[in-house]
C-alpha positions in Angstrom: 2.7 -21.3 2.8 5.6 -19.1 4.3 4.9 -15.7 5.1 6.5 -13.4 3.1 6.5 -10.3 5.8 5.2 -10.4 9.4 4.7 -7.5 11.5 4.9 -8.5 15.0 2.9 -5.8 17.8 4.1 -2.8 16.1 4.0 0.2 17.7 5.0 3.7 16.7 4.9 7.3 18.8 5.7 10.5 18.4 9.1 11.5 19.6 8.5 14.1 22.2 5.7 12.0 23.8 6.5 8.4 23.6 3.1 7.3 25.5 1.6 9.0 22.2 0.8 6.0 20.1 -0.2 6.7 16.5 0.4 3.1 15.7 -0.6 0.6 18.8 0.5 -3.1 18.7 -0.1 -4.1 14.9 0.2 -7.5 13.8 -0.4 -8.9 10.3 1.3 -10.7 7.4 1.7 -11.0 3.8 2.0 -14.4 1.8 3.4 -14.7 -2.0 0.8 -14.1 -4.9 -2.0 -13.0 -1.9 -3.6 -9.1 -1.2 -3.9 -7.9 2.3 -6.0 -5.1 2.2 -5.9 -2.4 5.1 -8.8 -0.6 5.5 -9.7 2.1 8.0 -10.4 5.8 8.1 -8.1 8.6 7.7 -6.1 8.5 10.7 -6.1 5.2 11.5 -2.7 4.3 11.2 -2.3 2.2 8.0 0.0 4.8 6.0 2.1 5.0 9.1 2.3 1.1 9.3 3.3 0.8 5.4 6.1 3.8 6.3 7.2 1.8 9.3 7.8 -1.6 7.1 9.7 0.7 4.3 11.8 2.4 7.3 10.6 5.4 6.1 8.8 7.1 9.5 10.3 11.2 9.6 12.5 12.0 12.3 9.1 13.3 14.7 8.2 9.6 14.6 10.1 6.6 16.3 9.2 2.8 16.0 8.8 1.8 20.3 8.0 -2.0 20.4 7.6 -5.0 18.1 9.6 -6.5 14.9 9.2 -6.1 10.9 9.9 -9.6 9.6 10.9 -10.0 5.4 11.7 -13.5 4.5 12.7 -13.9 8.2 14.9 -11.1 8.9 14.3 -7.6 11.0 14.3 -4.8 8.8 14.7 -2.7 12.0 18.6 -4.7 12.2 19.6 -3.9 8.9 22.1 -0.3 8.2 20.8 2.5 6.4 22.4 1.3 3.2 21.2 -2.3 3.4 17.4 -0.8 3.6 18.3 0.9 0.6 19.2 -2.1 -1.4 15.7 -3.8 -0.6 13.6 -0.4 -1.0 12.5 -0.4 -4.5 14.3 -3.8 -5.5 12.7 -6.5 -3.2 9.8 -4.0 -1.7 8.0 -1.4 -3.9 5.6 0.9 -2.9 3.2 2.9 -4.3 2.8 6.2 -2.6 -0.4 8.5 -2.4 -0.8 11.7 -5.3 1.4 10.6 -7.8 1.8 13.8 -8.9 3.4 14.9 -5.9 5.5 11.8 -5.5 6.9 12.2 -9.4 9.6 14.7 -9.8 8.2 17.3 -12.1 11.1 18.0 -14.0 12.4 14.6 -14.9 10.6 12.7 -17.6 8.7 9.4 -16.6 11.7 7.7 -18.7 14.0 8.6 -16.5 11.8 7.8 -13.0 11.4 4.3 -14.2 14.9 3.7 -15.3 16.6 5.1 -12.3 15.3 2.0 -9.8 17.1 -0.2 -12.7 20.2 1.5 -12.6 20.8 2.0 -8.8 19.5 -1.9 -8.1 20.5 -3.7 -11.5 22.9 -1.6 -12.7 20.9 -1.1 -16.5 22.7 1.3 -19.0 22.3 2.5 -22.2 20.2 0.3 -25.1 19.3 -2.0 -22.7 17.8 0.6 -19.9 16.0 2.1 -22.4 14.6 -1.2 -23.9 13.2 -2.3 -19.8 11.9 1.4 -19.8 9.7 0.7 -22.9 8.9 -2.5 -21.6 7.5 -1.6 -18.4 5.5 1.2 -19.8 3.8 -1.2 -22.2 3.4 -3.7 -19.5 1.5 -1.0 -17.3 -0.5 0.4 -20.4 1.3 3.8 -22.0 2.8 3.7 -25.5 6.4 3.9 -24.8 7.1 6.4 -26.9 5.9 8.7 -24.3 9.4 8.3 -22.2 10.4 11.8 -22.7 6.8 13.1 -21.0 7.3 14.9 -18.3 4.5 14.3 -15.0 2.1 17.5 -15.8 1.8 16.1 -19.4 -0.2 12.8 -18.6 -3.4 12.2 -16.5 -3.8 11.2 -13.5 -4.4 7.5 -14.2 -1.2 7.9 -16.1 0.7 9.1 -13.4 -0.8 6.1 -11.6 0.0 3.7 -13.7 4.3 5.6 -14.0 4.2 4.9 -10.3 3.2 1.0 -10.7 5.9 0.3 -13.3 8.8 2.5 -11.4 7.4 -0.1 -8.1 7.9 -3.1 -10.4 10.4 -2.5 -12.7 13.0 -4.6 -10.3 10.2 -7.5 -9.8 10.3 -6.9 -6.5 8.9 -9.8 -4.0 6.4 -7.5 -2.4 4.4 -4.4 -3.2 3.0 -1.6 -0.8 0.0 0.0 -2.7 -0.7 3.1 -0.7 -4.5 4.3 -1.9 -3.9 3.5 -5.1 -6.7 4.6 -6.4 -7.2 8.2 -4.7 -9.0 10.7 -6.9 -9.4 8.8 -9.5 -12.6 8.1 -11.5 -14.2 5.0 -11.5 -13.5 3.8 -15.0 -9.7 4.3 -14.7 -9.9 3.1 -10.7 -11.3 -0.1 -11.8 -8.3 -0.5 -14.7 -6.1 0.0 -11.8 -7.0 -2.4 -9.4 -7.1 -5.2 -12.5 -3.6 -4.3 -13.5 -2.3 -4.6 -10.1 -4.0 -7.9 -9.9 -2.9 -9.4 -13.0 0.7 -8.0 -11.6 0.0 -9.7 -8.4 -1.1 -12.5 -10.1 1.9 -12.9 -12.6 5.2 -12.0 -10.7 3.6 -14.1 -7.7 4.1 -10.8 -5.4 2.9 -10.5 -2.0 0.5 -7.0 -1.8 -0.2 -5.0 0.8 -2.9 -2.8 -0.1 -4.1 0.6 1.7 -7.7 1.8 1.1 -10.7 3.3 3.1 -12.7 1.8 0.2 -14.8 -1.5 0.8 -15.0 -1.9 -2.6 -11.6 -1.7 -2.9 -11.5 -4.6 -0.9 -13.9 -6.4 -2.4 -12.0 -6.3 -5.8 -8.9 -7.1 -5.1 -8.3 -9.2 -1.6 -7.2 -12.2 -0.1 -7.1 -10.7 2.9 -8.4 -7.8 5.5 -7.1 -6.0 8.1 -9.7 -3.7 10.0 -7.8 -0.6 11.7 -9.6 1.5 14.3 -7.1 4.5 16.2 -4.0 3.2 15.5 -5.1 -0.5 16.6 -6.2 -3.8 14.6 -9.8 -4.6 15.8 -10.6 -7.2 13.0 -8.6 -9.4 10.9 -9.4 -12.7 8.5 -10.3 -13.5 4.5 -12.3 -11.6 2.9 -15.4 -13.7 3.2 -15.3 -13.6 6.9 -14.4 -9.9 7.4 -17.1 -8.8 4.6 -20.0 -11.1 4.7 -19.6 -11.9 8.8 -17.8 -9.1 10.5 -17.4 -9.3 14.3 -16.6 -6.3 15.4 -18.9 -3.2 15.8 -16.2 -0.9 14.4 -16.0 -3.3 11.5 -20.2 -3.4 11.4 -20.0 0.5 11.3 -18.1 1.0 8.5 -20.2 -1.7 6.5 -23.0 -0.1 7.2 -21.6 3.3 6.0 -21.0 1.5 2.6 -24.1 2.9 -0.2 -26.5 0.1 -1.5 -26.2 0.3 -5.2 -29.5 -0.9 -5.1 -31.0 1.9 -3.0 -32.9 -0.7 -0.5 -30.5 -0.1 2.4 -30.6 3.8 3.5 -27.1 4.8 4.5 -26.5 5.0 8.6 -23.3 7.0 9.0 -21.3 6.0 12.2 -21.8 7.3 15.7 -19.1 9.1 16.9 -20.6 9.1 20.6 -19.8 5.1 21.6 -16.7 4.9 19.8 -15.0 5.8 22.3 -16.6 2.6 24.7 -15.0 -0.1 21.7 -12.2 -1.9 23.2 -8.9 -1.3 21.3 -5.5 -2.8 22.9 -4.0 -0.7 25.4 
C-alpha cells in the first residue's frame, strides 16, 4: 500500500542553539484507513513532530535536517499559502484542550463552517446544512450551532474539534491527545468515533498519546519516542506483546494491572541516561 505521509530523519532545534535537538532524526509513516499511534512521555517530542508535519513550529523553533513527504511531495517546498490550502482540507488536526483551541466567542456553528468556506467555498443554506451534518455525524443535536465553547462539556468540545478536523474529508488526521482530561466513559466514545471515522473516510491517523491503552484501542501502528528520538517502532502486536527496547519495557511496566497481580514498578530515572538514542 502507498504511504500516505513519510517523515524522513526529522530533526528540529531551537533557534539560538541549533545543536539543541528537541526533535532528533524521526522517521515514520502513515498508510490510508491505518492508526499510528505515538506514544512517549511529556517531552518527548511527538507534539513537536505533529507541528513540524502541519508547518506549524513558532518562530523559537527551526526544522534542521530531513523531509515531510504527503502523497510524495515536501511540505517543507510548498509557499506559505499552498500549506494553507492543505491545513484543514487535506490534513486535520486535532489539537490538545479544546477549550483553549476554540475561540470563545464564536459559536461552534461558525468554527465548523469556517474550514468549509475558506477550502470549499460553502455559503448560506447549504453551509449551514454540512454544519448540522457534521455535528450529527460527531454526536451533538445540531440544533446546538449557536452554542458558544463554555456552554458544552468537555467531551463536547472534543467532539466540535473532530467535526471542524473532518468537515473537508481530509486524507489524513493528526489527533493530538485526544483524549486529555477526559473521563473514561466519554474517552472511550472518543476513540470509537475516531475509529469509525478512520474507518469510513479511509483516512490515514496519526495519533498522539502517553496512554498504552490508548494504543491498544485504536492502532495499527506504534511509534515509541524516548528524548526527542524513536527507539521502537512496528504493529501493535510486536511493540505491545514483544517490545525490544528497555525504554519501551519501562513504560509497559509502568502500565497498572487491572487485575492487581502485577505491582506497579515505576521507571528508573538513574540508567536512562546509558539507553542508546541516535546521536
Amino acid at each position: 500500500m502507498s504511504k500516505l505521509l513519510t517523515i524522513e530523519e526529522l530533526t528540529v532545534a531551537t533557534t539560538n542553539a541549533l545543536d539543541r535537538k528537541l526533535v532528533n532524526m524521526v522517521s515514520l509513516s502513515i498508510e490510508p484507513g491505518r492508526t499510528t499511534c505515538v506514544v512517549g512521555e511529556s517531552g518527548s517530542g511527538k507534539s513537536l513532530t505533529a507541528l513540524s508535519v502541519m508547518g506549524l513550529l513558532s518562530k523559537q523553533l527551526v526544522r534542521t535536517h530531513g523531509r515531510v513527504l504527503f502523497q510524495g511531495k515536501d511540505l517543507a517546498s510548498l509557499s506559505s499559502e499552498d500549506m494553507r490550502k492543505i491545513r484543514g482540507r487535506q490534513i486535520g488536526m486535532i489539537f490538545q484542550e479544546p477549550m483553549t483551541s476554540l475561540n470563545p466567542v464564536l459559536t461552534i456553528g461558525f468554527q465548523i463552517g469556517e474550514p468549509l468556506t475558506v477550502h470549499l467555498g460553502y455559503k448560506g443554506d447549504v453551509l449551514k446544512a454540512k454544519v448540522s451534518e457534521l455535528l450529527e455525524q460527531v454526536g451533538i443535536p445540531a440544533n446546538r450551532a449557536g452554542s458558544y465553547p463554555d456552554e458544552l462539556s468537555g467531551g463536547q468540545r472534543q467532539r466540535v474539534m473532530i467535526a471542524m478536523s473532518i468537515a473537508c474529508q481530509p486524507l489524513m488526521l493528526i489527533a493530538d491527545e485526544p483524549t486529555t482530561a477526559l473521563d473514561v466513559t466519554v474517552q472511550s466514545q472518543i476513540l470509537s468515533l475516531l475509529d469509525g471515522l478512520k474507518t469510513s473516510m479511509n483516512m490515514g491517523m496519526l495519533l498522539i498519546t502517553h496512554d498504552f491503552g490508548v494504543v491498544s484501542d485504536v492502532a495499527d501502528d506504534v511509534v515509541v519516542m524516548f528524548r526527542g528520538s524513536v527507539v521502537e517502532a512496528g504493529s501493535v502486536d510486536q511493540v505491545l506483546n514483544h517490545p525490544q527496547h528497555p525504554y519501551t519495557k519501562a513504560l509497559l511496566d509502568c502500565v497498572p494491572d487491572v487485575a492487581g497481580k502485577k505491582p506497579l514498578k515505576p521507571i528508573d530515572y538513574a540508567w536512562l541516561n546509558e539507553l542508546e538514542v541516535p546521536a
